[in-house]
PyMOL Python script that loads the backbone (N, CA, C, O; Angstrom):
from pymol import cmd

cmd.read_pdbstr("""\
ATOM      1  N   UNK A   1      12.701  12.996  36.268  1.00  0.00           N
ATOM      2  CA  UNK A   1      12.907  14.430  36.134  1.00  0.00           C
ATOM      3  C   UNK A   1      12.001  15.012  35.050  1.00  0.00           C
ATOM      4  O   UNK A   1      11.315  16.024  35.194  1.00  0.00           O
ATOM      5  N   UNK A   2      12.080  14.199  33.858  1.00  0.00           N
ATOM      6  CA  UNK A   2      11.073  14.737  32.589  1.00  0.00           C
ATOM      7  C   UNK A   2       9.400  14.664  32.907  1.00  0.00           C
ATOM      8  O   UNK A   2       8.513  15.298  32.334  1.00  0.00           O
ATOM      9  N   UNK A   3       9.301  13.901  33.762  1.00  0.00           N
ATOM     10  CA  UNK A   3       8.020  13.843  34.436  1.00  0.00           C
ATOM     11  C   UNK A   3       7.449  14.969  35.161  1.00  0.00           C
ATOM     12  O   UNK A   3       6.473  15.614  34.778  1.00  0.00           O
ATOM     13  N   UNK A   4       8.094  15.167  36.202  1.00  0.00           N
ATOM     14  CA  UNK A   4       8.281  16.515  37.227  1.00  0.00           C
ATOM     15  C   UNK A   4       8.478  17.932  36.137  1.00  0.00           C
ATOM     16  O   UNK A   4       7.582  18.774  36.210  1.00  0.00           O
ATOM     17  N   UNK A   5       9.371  18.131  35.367  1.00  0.00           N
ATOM     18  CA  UNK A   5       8.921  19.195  33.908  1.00  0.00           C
ATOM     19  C   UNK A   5       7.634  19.016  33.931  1.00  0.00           C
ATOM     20  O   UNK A   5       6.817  19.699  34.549  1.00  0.00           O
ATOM     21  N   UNK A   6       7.317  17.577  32.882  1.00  0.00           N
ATOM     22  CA  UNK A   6       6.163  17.980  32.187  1.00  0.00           C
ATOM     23  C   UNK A   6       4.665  18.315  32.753  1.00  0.00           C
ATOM     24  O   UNK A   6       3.785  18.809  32.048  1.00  0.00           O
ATOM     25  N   UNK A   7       4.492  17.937  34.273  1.00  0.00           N
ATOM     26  CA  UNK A   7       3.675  17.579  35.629  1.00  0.00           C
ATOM     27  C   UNK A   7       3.403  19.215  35.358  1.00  0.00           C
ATOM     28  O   UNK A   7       2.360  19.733  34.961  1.00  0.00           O
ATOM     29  N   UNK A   8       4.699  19.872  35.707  1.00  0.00           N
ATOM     30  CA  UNK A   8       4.817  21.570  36.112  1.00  0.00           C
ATOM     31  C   UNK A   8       4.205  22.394  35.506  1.00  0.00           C
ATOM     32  O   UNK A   8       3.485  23.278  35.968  1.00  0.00           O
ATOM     33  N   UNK A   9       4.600  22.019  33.756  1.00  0.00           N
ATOM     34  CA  UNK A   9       4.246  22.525  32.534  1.00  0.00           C
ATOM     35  C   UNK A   9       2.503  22.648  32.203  1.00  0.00           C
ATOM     36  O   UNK A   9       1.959  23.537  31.548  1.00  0.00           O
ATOM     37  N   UNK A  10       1.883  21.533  32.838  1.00  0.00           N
ATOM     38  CA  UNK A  10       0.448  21.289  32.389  1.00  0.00           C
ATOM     39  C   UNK A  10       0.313  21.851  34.156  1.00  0.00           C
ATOM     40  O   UNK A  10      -0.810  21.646  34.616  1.00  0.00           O
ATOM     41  N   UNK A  11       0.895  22.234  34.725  1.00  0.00           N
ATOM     42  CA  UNK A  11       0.223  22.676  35.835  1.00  0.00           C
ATOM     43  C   UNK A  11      -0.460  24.112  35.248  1.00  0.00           C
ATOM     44  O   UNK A  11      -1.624  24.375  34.949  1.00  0.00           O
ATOM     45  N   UNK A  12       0.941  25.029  35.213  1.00  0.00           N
ATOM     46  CA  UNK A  12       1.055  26.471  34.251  1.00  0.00           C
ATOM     47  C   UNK A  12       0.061  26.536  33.599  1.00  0.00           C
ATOM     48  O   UNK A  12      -0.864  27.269  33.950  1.00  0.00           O
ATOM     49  N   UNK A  13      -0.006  25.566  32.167  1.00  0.00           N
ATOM     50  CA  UNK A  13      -1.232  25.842  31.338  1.00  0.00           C
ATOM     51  C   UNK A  13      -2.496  26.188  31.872  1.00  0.00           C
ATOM     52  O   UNK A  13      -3.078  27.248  31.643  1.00  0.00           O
ATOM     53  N   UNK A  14      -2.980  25.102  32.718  1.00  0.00           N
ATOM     54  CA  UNK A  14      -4.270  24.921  33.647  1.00  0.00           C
ATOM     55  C   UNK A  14      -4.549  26.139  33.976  1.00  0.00           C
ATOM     56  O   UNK A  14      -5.434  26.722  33.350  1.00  0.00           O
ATOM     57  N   UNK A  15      -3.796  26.846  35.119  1.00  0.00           N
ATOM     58  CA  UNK A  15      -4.023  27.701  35.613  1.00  0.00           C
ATOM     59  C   UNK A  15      -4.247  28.949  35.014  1.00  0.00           C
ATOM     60  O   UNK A  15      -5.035  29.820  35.381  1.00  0.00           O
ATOM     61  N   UNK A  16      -3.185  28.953  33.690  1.00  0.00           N
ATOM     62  CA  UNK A  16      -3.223  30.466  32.548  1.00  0.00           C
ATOM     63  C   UNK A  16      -4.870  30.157  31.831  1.00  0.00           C
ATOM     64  O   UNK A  16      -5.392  31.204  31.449  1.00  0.00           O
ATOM     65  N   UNK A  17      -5.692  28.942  31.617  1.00  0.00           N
ATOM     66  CA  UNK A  17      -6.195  28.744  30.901  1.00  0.00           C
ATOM     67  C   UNK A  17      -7.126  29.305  31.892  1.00  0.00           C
ATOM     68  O   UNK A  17      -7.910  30.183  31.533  1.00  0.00           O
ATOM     69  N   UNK A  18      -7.112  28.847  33.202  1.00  0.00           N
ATOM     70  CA  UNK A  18      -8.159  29.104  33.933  1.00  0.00           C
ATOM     71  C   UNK A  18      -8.695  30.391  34.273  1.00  0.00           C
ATOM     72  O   UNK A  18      -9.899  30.594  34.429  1.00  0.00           O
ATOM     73  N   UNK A  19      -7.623  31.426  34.409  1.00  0.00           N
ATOM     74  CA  UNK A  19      -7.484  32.689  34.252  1.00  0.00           C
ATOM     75  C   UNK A  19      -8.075  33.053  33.044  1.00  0.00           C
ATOM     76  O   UNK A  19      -9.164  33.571  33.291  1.00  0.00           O
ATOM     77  N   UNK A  20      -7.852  33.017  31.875  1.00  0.00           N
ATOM     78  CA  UNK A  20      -8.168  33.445  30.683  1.00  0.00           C
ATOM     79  C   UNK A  20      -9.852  32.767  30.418  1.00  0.00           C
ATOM     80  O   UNK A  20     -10.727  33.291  29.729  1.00  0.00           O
ATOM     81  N   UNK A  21      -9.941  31.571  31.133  1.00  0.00           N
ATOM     82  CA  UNK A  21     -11.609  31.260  30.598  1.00  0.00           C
ATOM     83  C   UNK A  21     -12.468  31.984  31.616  1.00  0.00           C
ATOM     84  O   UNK A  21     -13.620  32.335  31.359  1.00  0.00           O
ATOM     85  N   UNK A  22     -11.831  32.211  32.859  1.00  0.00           N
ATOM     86  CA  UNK A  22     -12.685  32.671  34.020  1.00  0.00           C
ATOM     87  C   UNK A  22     -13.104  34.525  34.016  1.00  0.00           C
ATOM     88  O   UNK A  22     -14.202  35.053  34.193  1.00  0.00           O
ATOM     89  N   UNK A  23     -11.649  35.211  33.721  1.00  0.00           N
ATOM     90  CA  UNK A  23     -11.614  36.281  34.343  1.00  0.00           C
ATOM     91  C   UNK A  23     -11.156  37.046  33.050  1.00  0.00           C
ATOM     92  O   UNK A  23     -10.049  37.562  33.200  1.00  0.00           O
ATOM     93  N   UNK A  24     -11.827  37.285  31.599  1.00  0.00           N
ATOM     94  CA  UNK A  24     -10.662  37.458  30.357  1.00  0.00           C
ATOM     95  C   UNK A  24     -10.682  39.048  30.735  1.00  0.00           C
ATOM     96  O   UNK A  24      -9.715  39.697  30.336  1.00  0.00           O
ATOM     97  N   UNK A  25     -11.536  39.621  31.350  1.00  0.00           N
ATOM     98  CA  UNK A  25     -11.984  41.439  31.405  1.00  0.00           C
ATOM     99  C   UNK A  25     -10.454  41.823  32.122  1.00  0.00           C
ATOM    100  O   UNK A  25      -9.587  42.580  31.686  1.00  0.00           O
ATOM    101  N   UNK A  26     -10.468  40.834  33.650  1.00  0.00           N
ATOM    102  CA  UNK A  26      -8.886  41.341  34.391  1.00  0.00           C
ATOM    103  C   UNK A  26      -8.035  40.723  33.555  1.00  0.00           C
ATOM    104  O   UNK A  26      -6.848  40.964  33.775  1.00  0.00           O
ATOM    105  N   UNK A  27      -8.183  40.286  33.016  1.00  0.00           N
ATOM    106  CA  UNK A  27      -6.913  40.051  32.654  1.00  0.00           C
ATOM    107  C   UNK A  27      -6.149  41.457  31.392  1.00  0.00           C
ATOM    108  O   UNK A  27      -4.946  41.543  31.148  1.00  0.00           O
ATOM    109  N   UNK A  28      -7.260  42.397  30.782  1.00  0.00           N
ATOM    110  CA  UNK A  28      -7.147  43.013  29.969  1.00  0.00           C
ATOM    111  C   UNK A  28      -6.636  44.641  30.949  1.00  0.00           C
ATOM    112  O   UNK A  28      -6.004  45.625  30.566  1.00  0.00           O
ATOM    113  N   UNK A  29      -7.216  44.324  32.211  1.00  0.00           N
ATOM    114  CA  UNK A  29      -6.765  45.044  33.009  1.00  0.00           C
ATOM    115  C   UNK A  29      -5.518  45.200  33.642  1.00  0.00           C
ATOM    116  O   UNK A  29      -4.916  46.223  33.965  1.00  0.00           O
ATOM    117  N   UNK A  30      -5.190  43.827  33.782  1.00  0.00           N
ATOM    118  CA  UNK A  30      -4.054  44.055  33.990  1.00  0.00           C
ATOM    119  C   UNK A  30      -2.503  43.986  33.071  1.00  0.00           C
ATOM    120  O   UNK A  30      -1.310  43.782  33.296  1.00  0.00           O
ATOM    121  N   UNK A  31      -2.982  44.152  32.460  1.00  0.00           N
ATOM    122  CA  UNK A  31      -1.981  44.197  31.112  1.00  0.00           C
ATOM    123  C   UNK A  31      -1.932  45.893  30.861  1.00  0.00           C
ATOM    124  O   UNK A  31      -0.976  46.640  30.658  1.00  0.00           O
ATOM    125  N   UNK A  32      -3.255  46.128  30.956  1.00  0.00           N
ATOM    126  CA  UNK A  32      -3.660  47.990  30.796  1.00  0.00           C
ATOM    127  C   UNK A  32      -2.114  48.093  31.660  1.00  0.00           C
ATOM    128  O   UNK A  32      -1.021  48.270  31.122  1.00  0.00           O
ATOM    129  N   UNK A  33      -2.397  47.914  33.249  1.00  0.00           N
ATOM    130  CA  UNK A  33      -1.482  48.350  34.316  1.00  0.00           C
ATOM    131  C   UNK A  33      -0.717  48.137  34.308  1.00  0.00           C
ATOM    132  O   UNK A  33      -0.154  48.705  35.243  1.00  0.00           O
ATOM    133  N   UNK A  34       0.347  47.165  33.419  1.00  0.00           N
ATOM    134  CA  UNK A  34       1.522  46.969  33.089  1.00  0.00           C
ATOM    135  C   UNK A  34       2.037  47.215  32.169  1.00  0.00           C
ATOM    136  O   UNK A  34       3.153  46.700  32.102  1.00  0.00           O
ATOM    137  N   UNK A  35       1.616  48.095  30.935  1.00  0.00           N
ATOM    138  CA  UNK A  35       1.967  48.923  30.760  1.00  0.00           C
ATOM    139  C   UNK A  35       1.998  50.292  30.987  1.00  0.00           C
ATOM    140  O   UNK A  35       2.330  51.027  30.057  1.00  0.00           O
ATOM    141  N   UNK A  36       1.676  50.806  32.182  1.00  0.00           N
ATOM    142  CA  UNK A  36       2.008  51.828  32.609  1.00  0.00           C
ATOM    143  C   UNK A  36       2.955  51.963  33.533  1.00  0.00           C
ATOM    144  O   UNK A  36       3.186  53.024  34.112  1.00  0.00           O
ATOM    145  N   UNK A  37       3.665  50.705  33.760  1.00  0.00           N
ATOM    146  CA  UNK A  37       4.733  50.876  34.755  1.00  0.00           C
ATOM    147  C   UNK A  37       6.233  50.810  33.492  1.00  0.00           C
ATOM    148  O   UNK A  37       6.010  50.469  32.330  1.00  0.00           O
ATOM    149  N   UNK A  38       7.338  51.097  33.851  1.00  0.00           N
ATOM    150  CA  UNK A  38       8.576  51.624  33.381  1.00  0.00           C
ATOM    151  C   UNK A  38       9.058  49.810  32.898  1.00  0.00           C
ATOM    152  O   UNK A  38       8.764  48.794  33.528  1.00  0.00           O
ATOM    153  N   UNK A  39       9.740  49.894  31.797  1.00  0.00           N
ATOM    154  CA  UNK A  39      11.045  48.532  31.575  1.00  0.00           C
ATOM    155  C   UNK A  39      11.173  47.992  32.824  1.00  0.00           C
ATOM    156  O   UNK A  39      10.574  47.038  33.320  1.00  0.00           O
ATOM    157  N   UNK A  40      12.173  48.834  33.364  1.00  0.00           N
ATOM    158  CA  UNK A  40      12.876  48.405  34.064  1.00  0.00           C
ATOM    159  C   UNK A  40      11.631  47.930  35.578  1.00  0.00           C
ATOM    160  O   UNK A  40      11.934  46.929  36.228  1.00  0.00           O
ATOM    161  N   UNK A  41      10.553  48.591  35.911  1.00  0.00           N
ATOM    162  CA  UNK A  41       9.915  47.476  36.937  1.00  0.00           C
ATOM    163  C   UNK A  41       9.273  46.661  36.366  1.00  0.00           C
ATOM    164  O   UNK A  41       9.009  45.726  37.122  1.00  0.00           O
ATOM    165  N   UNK A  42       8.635  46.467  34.778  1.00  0.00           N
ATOM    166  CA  UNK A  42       8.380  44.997  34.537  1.00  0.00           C
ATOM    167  C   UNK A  42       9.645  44.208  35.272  1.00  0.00           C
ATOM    168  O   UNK A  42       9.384  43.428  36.187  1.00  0.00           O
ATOM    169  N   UNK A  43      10.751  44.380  34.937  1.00  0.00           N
ATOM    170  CA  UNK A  43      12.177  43.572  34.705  1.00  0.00           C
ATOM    171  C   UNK A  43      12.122  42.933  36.311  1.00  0.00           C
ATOM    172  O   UNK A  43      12.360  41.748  36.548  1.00  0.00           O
ATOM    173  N   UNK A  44      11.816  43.797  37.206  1.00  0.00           N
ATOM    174  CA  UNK A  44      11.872  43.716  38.589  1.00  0.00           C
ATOM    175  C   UNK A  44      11.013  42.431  39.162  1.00  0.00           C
ATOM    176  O   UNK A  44      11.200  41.590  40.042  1.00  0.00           O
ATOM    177  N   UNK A  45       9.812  42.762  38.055  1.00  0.00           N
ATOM    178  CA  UNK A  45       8.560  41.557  38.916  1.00  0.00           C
ATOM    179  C   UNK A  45       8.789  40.665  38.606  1.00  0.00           C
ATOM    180  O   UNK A  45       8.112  39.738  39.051  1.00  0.00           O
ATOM    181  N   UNK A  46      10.017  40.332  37.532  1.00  0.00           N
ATOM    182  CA  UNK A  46       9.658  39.399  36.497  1.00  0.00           C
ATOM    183  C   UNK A  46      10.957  38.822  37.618  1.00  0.00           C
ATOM    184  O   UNK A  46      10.941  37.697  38.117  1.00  0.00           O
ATOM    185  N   UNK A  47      11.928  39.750  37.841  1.00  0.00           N
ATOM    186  CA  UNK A  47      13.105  38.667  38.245  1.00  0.00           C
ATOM    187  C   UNK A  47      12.113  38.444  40.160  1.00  0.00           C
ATOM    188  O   UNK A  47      12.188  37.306  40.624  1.00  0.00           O
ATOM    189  N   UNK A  48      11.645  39.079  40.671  1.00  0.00           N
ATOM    190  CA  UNK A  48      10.901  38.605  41.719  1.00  0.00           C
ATOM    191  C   UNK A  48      10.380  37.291  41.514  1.00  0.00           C
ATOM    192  O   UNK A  48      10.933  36.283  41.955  1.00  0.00           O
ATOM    193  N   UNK A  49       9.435  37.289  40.919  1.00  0.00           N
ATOM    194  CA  UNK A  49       8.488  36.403  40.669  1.00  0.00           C
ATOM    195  C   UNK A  49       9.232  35.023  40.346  1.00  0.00           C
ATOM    196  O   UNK A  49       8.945  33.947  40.871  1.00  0.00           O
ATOM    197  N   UNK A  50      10.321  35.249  39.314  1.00  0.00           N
ATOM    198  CA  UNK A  50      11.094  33.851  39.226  1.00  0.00           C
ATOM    199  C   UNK A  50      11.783  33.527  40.367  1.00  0.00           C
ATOM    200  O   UNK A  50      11.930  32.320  40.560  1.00  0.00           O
ATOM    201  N   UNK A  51      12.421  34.569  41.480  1.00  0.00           N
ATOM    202  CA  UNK A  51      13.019  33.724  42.608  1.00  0.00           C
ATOM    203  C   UNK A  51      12.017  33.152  43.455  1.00  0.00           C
ATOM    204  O   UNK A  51      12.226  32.188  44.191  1.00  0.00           O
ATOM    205  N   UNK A  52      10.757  33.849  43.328  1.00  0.00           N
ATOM    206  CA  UNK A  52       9.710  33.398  44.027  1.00  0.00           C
ATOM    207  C   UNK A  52       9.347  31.694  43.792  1.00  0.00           C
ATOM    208  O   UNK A  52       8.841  30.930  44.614  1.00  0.00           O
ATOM    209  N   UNK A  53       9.715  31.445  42.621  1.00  0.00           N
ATOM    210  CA  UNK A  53       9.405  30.213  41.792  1.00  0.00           C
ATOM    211  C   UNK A  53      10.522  29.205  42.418  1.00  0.00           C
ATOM    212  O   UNK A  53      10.526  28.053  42.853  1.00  0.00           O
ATOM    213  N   UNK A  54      11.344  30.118  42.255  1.00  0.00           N
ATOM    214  CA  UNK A  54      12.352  29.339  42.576  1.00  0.00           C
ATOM    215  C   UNK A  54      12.644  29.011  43.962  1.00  0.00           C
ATOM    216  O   UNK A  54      13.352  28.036  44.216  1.00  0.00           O
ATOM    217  N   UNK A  55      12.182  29.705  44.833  1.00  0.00           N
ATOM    218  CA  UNK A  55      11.954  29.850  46.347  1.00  0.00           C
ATOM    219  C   UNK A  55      10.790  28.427  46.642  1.00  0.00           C
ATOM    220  O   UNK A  55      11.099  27.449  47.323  1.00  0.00           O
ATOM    221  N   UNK A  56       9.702  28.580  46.087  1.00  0.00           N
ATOM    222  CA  UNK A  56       8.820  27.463  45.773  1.00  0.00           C
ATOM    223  C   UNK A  56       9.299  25.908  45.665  1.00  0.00           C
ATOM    224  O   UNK A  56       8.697  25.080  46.349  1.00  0.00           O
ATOM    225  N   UNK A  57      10.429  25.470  44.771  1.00  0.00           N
ATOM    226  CA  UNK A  57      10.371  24.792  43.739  1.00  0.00           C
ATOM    227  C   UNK A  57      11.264  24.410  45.184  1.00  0.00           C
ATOM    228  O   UNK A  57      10.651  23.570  45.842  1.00  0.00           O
ATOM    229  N   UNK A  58      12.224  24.724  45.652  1.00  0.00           N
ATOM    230  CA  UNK A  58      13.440  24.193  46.683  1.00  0.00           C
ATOM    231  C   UNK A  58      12.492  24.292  47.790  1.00  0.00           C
ATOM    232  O   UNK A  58      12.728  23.103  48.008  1.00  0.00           O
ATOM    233  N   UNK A  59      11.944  24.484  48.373  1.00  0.00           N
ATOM    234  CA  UNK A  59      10.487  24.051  49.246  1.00  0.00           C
ATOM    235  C   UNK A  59      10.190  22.553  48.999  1.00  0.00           C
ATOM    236  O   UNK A  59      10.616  21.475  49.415  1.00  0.00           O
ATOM    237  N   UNK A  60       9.268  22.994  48.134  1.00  0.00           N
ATOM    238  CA  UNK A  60       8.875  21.392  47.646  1.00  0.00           C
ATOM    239  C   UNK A  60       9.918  20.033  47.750  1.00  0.00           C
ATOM    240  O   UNK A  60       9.881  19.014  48.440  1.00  0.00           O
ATOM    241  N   UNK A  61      10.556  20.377  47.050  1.00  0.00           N
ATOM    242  CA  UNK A  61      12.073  19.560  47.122  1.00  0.00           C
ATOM    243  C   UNK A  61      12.180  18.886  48.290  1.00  0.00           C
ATOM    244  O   UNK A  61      12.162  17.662  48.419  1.00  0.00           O
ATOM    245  N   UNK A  62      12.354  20.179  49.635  1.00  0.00           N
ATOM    246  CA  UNK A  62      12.128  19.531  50.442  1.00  0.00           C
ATOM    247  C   UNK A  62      11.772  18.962  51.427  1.00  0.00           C
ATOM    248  O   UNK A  62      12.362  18.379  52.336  1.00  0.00           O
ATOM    249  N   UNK A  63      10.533  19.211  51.145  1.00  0.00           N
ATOM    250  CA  UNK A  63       9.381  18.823  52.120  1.00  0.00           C
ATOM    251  C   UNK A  63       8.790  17.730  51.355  1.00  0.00           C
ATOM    252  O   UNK A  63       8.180  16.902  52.031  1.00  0.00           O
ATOM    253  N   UNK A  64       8.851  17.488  49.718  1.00  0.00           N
ATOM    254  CA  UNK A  64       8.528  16.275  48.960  1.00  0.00           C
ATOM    255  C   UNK A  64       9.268  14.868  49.082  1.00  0.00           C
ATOM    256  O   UNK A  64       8.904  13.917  48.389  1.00  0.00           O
TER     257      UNK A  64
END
""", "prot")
cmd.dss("prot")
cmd.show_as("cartoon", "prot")
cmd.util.cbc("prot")
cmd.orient("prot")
């Protein structure tokens, strides 16, 4: 199980890193654009995005 964490964890990094070494201009962009949206729809993408994860993660499960 601590494996599968830590596997996940250095997945995340990779990809944030990859973003940030590849693309740092969008990324300043899109931060611009998120703050122009309200609390409450950050709150929205954020709980999206985690069922999305979580939608993901029970996939894998079981098809792994």
């Amino acid at each position: 199980m601590i494996e599968t964490i830590l596997l996940a964890l250095g997945l995340v990094l990779i990809l944030e890193g990859l973003v940030y070494a590849l693309a740092p201009s969008l990324i300043e962009e899109l931060l611009k654009a998120l703050q122009s949206l309200s609390i409450a729809q950050r709150r929205q993408i954020g709980i999206l995005v985690l069922a999305l994860g979580v939608v993901v993660i029970v996939m894998a499960r079981q098809f792994g």
